[in-house]
C-alpha positions as CSV (number, residue, x, y, z in Angstrom):
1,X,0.0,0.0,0.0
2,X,3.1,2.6,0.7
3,X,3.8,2.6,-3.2
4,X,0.9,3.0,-4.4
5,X,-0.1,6.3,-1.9
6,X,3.5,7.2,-3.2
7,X,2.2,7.1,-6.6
8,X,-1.2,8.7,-6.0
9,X,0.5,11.4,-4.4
10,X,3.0,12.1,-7.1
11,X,0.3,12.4,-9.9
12,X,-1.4,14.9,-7.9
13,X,1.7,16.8,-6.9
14,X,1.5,18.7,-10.1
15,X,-1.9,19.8,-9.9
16,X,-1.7,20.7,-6.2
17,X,1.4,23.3,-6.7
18,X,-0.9,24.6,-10.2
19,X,-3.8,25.1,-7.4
20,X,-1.5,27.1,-4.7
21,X,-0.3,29.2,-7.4
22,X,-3.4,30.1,-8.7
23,X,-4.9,30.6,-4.8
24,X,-1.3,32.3,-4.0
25,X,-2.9,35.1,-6.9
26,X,-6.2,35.2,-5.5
27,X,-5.1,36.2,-2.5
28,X,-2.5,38.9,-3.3
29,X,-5.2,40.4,-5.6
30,X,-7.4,40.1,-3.0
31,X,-5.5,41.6,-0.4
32,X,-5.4,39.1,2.2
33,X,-4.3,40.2,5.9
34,X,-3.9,39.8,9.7
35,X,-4.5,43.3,11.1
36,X,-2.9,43.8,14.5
37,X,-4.6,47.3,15.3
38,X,-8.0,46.5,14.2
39,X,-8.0,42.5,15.1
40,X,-9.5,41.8,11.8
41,X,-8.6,38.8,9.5
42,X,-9.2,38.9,5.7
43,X,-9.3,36.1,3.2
44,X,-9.6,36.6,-0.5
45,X,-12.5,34.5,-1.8
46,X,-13.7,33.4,-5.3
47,X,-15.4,36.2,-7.9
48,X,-13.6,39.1,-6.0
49,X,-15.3,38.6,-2.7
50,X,-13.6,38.7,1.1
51,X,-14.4,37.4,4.4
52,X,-13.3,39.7,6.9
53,X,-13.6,38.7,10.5
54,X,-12.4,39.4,14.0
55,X,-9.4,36.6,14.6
56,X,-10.7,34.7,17.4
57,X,-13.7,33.5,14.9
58,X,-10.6,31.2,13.0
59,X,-10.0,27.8,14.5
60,X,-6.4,26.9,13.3
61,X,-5.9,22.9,12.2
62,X,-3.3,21.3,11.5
63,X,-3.4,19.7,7.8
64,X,-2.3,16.3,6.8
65,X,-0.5,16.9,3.2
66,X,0.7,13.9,1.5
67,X,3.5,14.8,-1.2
68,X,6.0,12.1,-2.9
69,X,8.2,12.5,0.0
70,X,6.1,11.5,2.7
71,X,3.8,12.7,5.2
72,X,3.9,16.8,5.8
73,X,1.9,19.4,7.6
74,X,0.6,22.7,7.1
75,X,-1.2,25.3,9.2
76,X,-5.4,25.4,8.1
77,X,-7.8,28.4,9.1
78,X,-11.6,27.4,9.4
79,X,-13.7,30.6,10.2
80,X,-15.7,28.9,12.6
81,X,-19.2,30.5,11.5
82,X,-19.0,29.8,7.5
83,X,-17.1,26.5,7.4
84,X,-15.0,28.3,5.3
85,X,-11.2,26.7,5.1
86,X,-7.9,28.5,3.5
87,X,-4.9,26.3,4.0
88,X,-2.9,28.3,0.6
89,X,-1.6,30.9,2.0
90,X,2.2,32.4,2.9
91,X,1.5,31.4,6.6
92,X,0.4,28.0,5.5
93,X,3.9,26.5,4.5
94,X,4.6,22.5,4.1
95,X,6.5,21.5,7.4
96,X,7.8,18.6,8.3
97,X,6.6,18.3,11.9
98,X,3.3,19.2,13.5
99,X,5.4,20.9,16.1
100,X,6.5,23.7,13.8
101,X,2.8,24.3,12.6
102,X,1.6,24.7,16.2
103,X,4.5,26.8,16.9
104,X,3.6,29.6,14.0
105,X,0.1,29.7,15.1
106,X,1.6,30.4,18.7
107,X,3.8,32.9,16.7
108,X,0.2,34.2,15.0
109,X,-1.8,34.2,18.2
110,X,0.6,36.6,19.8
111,X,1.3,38.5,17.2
112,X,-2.2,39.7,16.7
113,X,-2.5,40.4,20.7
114,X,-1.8,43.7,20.9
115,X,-1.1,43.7,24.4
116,X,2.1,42.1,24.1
117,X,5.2,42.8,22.4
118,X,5.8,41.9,18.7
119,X,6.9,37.6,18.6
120,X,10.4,38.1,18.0
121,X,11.4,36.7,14.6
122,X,13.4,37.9,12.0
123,X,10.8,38.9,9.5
124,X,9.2,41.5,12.1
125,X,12.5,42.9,13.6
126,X,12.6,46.2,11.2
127,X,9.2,47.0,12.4
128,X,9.3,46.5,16.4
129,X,10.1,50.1,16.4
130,X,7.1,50.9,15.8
131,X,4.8,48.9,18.0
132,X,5.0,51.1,21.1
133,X,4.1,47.9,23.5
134,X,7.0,46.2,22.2
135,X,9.4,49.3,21.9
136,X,8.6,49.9,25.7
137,X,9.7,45.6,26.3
138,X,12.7,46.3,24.1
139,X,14.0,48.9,26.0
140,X,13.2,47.2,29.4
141,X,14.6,44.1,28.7
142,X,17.9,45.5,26.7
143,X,17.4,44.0,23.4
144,X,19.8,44.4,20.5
145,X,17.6,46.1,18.0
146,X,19.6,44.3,15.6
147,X,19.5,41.0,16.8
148,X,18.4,38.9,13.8
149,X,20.5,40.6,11.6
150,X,23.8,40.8,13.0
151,X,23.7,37.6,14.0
152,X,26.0,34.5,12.5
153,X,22.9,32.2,11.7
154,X,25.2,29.0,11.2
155,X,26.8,29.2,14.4
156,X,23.4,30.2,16.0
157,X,21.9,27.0,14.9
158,X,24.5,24.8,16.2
159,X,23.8,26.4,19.4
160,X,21.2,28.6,21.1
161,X,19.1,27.6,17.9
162,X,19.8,24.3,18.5
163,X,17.8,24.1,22.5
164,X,15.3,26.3,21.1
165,X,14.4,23.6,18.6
166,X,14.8,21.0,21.1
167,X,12.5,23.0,23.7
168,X,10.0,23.5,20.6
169,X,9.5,19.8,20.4
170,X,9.6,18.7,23.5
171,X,6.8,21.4,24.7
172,X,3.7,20.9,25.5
173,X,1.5,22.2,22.6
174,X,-1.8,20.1,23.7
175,X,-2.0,21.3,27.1
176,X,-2.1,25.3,25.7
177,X,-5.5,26.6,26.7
178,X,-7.1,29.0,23.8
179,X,-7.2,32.6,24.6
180,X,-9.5,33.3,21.5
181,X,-12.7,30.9,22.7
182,X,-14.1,33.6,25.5
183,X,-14.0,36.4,23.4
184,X,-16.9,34.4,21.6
185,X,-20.9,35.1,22.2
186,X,-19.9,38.0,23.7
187,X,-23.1,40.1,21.2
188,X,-26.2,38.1,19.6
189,X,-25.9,36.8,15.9
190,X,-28.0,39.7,15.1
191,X,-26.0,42.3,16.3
192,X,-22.6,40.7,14.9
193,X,-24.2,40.6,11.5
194,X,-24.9,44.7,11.7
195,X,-21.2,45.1,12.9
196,X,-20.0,42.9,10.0
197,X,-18.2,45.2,6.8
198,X,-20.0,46.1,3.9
199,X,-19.0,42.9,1.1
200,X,-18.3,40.7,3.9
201,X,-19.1,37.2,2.7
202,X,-22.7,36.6,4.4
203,X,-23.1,34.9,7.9
């Protein structure tokens, strides 16, 4: 049975990577975002539509994805309201371990909680400037503004980078309790609906 999933997978490789280009477009056309200031997320949709809505409405999953290789993962956002999935996105990258797709949504969960300072990865370090809750935890905490990019990423990797992977693995990612879930039913259907932008996708 291996061989013949190997198989199945491999003739739909081609077709899959067609698809996530063609989504990719979509969604760059569409303007697709995660807004930190206003807590809104927006997903391009089919025939120039969007659904825009607050973050804690997305439940995050992680994918299965079966390529010629093997068994990956990917990060999967169901907007808990439409049944509405979007798994082809930048954030939605083929992993090799579940762990690294629970980590990023860790990394997405914070990063749209404004009350705490920016997650500290290289792709955000030019803008931490710039968020005043996490220019006031850079100063208090000393931070080399220039961390990330000053840094000697191959020796890094043999070492601090190293224990952080190891502590990534080995943590406890089912035990995390969801901070979004609360913020739910907090106004009636009705009222969300009224609250809801003009060309949102219906609810």
């Amino acid at each position: 049975m291996p061989w013949v999933m190997g198989a199945f997978a491999l003739l739909l490789r081609p077709f899959d990577k067609l698809l996530s280009k063609l989504l990719d477009r979509g969604l760059e056309a569409g303007e697709s975002y995660f807004s930190r200031e206003t807590g809104e997320v927006s997903f391009a949709m089919p025939g120039g539509k969007k659904l825009t809505a607050p973050f804690e409405e997305f439940d995050a999953y992680v994918e299965r994805v079966i390529e010629a290789g093997g068994i990956f993962y990917r990060l999967m956002f169901v907007h808990r309201y439409t049944a509405k999935q979007f798994s082809q996105t930048s954030l939605s990258r083929v992993e090799p371990s579940k762990e690294e797709v629970m980590a990023l949504w860790d990394m997405l969960q914070r990063y749209m909680d404004p009350s705490q300072p920016l997650p500290d990865v290289p792709r955000l370090e030019p803008f931490r400037n710039l968020d005043p809750v996490t220019t006031e935890h850079d100063q208090r905490v000393g931070r080399n503004p220039r961390f990330w990019r000053d840094l000697d990423l191959e020796a890094w990797k043999k070492g601090e980078g190293a224990e952080w992977l190891r502590r990534q693995v080995e943590y406890p990612w089912d035990k995390r309790r969801c901070r979004l879930t609360p913020q739910l039913g907090k106004i009636s259907m009705d009222e969300y609906r009224k609250q809801r932008p003009a060309g949102a996708w219906p609810i």
